[in-house]
N, C-alpha and C positions, 0 to 999 in steps of 0.2 A: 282629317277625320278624327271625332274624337276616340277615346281608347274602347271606352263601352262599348262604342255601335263598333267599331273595329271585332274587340272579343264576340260580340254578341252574332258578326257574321262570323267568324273564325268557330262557331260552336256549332256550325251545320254540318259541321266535319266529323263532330262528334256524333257518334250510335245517341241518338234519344234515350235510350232507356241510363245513360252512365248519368243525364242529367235530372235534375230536379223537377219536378213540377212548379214548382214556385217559380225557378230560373228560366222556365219555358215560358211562363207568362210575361216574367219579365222582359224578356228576349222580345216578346211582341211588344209589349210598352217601349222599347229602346230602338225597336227600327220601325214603327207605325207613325203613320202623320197622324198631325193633330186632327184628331176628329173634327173641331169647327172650324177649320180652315180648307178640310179636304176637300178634293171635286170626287163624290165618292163611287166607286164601283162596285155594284151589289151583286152577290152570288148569292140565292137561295140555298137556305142550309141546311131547313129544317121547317116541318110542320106542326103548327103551337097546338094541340087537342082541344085544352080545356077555352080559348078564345077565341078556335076556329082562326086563326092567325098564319102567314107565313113569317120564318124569323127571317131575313136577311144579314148576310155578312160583307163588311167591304172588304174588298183585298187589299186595300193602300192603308188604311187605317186603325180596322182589324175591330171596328165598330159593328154594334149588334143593333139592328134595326126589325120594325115589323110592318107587314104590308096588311092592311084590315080588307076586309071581306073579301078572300079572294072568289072567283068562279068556281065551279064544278070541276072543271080539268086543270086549272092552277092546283087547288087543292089536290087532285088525283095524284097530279104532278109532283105533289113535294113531300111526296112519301118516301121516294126514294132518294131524297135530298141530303142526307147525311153521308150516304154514301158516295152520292156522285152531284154535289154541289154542280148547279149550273147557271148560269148569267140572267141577272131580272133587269129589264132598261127601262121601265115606267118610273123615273124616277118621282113621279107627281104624285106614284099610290103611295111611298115609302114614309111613315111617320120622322116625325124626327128624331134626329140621333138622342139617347138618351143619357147623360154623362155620371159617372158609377154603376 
């Protein structure tokens, strides 16, 4: 294992707040699969306002995707999605991953 992804598990031990924000991100770049390689599992996260949009998030890769026009009750749905993220499996509605 190399030393990064080693440290970068060994930091879940540490209280969040001792670390960085910058380090936290990085911490997801250092144990995330490659997004175009992933077979990806999407968690709805959150509901886009201004594009009428759901975001999706993978849990393996840590990739931000969006689902276009969702229904009436998807939408109702993903209001309380930052709070309590939950599993989207259409993966056919989901755009594609976008890199940057």
């Amino acid at each position: 294992m190399k030393l990064d992804k080693l440290l970068a598990l060994l930091s879940f031990l540490v209280p969040g707040r001792l670390l960085s924000t910058r380090y936290l991100f990085k911490r997801l770049e250092i144990l995330g699969q490659d997004p175009e390689t992933c077979e990806h599992k999407w968690l709805v996260v959150a509901a886009i306002r201004n594009s009428v949009e759901l975001q999706v998030q993978c849990v393996r890769c840590f990739a931000y995707s969006e689902v276009s026009d969702p229904s009436q009750q998807e939408w109702n749905d993903a209001f309380g999605a930052m709070e309590n993220p939950y599993p989207w499996d259409d993966d056919s509605r989901v755009n594609p991953v976008r890199n940057g």
